[in-house]
Backbone as numpy.savetxt, mean C-alpha at the origin, in Angstrom:
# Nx Ny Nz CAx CAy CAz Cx Cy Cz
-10.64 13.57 -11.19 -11.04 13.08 -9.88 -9.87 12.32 -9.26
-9.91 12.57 -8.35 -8.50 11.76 -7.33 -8.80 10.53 -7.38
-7.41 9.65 -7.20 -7.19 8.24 -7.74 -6.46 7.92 -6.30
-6.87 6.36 -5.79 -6.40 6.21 -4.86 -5.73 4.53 -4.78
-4.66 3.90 -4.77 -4.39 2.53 -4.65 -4.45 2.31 -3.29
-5.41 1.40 -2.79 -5.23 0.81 -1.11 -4.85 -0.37 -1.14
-3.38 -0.94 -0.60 -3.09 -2.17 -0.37 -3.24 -2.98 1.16
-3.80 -3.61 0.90 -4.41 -4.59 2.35 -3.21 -5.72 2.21
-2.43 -5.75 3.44 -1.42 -6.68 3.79 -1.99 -7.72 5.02
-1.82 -8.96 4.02 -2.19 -9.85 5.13 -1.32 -10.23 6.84
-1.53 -10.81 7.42 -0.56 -10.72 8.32 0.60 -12.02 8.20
1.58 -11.22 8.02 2.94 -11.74 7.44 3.71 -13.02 8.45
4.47 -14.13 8.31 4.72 -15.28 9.19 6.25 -14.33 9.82
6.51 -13.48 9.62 7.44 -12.47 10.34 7.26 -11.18 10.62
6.63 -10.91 11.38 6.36 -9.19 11.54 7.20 -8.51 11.25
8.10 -8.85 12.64 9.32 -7.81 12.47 10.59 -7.91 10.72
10.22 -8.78 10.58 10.97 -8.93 8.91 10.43 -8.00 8.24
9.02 -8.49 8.01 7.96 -7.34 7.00 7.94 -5.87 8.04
8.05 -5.18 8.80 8.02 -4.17 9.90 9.55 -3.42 8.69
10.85 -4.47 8.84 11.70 -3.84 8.66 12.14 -3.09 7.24
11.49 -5.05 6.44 11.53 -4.39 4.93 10.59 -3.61 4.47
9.48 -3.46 4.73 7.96 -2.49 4.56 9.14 -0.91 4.81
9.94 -0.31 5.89 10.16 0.66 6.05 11.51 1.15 5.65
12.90 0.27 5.34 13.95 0.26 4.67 14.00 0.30 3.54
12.69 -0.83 2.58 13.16 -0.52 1.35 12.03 -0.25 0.54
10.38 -0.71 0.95 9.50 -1.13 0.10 8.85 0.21 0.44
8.85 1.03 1.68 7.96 2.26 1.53 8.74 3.98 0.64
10.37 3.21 0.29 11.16 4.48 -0.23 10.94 3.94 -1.47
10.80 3.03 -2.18 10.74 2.62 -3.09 9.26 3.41 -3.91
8.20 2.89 -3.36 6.95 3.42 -3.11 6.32 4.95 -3.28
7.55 5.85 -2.18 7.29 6.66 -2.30 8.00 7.51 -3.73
8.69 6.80 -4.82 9.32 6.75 -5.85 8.52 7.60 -6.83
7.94 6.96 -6.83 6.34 6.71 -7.85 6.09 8.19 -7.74
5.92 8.12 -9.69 5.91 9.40 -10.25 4.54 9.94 -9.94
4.02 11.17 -9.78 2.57 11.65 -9.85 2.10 11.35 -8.02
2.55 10.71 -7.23 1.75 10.42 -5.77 2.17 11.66 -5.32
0.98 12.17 -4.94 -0.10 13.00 -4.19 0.53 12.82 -2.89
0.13 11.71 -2.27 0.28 11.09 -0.58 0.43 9.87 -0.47
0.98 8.77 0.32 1.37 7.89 1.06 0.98 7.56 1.91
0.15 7.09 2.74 0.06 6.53 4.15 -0.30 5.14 4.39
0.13 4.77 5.88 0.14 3.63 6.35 -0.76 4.20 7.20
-1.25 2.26 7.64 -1.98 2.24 9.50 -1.61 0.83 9.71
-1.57 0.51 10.92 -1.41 -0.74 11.26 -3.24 -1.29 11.77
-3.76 -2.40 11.58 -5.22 -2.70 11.32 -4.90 -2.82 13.48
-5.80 -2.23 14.30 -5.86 -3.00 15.74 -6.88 -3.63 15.86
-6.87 -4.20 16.83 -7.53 -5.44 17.25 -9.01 -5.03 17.25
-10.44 -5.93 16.71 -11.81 -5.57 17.12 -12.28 -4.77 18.45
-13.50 -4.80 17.87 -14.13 -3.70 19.36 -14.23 -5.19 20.43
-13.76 -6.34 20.13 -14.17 -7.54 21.41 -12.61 -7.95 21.35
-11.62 -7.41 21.39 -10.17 -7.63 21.36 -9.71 -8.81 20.03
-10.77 -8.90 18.82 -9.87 -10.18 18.91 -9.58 -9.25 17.56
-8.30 -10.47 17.11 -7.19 -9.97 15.66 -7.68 -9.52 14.88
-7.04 -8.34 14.16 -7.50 -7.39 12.93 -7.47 -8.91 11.75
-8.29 -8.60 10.66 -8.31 -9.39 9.74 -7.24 -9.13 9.01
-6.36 -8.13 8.84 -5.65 -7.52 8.04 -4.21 -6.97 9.13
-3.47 -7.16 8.74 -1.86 -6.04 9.26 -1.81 -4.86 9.16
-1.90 -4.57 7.66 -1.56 -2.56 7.31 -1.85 -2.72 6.54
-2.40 -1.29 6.20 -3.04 -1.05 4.78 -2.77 0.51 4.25
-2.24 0.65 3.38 -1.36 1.69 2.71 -2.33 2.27 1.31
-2.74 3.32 1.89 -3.28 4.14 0.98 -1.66 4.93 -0.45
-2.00 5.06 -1.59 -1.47 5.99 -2.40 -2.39 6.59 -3.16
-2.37 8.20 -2.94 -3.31 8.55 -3.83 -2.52 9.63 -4.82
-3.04 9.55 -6.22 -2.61 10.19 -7.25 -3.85 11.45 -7.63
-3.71 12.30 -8.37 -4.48 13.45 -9.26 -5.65 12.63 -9.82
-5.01 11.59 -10.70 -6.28 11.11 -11.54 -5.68 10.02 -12.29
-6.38 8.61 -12.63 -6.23 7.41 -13.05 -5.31 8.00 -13.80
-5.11 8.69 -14.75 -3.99 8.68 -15.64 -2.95 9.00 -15.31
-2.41 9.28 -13.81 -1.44 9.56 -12.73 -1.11 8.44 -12.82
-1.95 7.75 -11.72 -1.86 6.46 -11.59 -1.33 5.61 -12.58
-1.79 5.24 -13.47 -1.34 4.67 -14.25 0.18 4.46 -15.07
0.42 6.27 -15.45 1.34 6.79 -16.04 3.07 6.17 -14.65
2.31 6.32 -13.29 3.47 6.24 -12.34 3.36 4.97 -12.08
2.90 4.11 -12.57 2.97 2.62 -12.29 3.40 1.69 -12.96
3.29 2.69 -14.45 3.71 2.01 -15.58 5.65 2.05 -16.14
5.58 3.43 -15.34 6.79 3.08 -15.03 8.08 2.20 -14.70
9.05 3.06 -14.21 10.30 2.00 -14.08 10.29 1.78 -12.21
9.50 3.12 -11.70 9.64 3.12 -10.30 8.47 2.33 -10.08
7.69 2.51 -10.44 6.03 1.82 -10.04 6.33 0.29 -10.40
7.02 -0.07 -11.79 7.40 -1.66 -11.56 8.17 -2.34 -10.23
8.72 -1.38 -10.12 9.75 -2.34 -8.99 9.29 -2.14 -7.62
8.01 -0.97 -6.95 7.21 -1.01 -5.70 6.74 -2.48 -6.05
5.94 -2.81 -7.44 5.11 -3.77 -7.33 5.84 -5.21 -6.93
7.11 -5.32 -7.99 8.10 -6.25 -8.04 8.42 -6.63 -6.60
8.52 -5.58 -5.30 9.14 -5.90 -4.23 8.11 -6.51 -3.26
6.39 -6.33 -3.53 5.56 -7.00 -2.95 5.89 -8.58 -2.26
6.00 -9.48 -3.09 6.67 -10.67 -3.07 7.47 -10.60 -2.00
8.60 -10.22 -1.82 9.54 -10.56 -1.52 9.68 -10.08 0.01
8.42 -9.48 0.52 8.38 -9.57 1.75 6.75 -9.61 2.73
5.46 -9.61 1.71 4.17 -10.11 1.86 4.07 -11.33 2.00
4.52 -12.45 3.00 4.52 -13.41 3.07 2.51 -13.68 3.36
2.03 -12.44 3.85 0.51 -13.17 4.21 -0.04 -12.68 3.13
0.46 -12.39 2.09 -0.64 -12.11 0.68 -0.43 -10.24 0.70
-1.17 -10.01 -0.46 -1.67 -8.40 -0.51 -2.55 -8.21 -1.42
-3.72 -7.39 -0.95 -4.66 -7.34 -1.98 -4.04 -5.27 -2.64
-4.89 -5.69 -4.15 -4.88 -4.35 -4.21 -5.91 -3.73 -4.70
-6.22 -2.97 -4.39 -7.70 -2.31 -4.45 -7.37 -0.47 -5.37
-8.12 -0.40 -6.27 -8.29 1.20 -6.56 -9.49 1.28 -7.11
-9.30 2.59 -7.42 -10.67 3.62 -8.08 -10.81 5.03 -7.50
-11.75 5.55 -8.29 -11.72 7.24 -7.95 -12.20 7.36 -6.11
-11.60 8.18 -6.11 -12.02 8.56 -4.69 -13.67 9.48 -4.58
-14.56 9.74 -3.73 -15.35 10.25 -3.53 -15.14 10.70 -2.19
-15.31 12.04 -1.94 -15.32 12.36 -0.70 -17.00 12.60 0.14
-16.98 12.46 1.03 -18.21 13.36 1.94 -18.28 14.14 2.66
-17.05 14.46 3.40 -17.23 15.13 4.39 -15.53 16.13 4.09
């Protein structure tokens, strides 16, 4: 069953910092990672009453199956996506997985 990591980025005290390093170094890095399937970003927009997304971006990776996952994380490339979190998530990052289910 497909395996999916979603990271929720809080909103960072530099956009354009996190904007630059998110796309220079932390999404090639990322896309490193042995076994990923797909990659994507979104940037969170504003509520249906204009006001601020709770969240910045949130970056789906999805793998074949937990043991993808795992196997490409445990890695030398998957250490150092994680390693580079820090160093430019100034508003936090959550990380979220599990099997995917589809519906439609």
């Amino acid at each position: 069953m497909t395996y999916q990591l979603t990271v929720v980025y809080g909103h960072p005290d530099d956009p354009a910092a996190f904007d630059e390093h998110y796309a220079s170094t932390h999404a090639p890095l990322a896309a490193k990672v042995p076994g990923l399937l797909s990659y994507t970003s979104h940037r969170a927009d504003p509520g249906p009453d204009g006001s601020p997304a709770d969240h910045y971006l949130v970056a789906v990776l999805t793998f074949a199956d937990r043991d993808a996952f795992a196997a490409g994380f445990g890695g030398p490339e998957g250490k150092a996506a994680v390693a580079d979190v820090p160093t430019f998530a100034t508003g936090g990052a959550t990380l979220l997985s599990g099997e995917v289910t589809t519906y439609v």
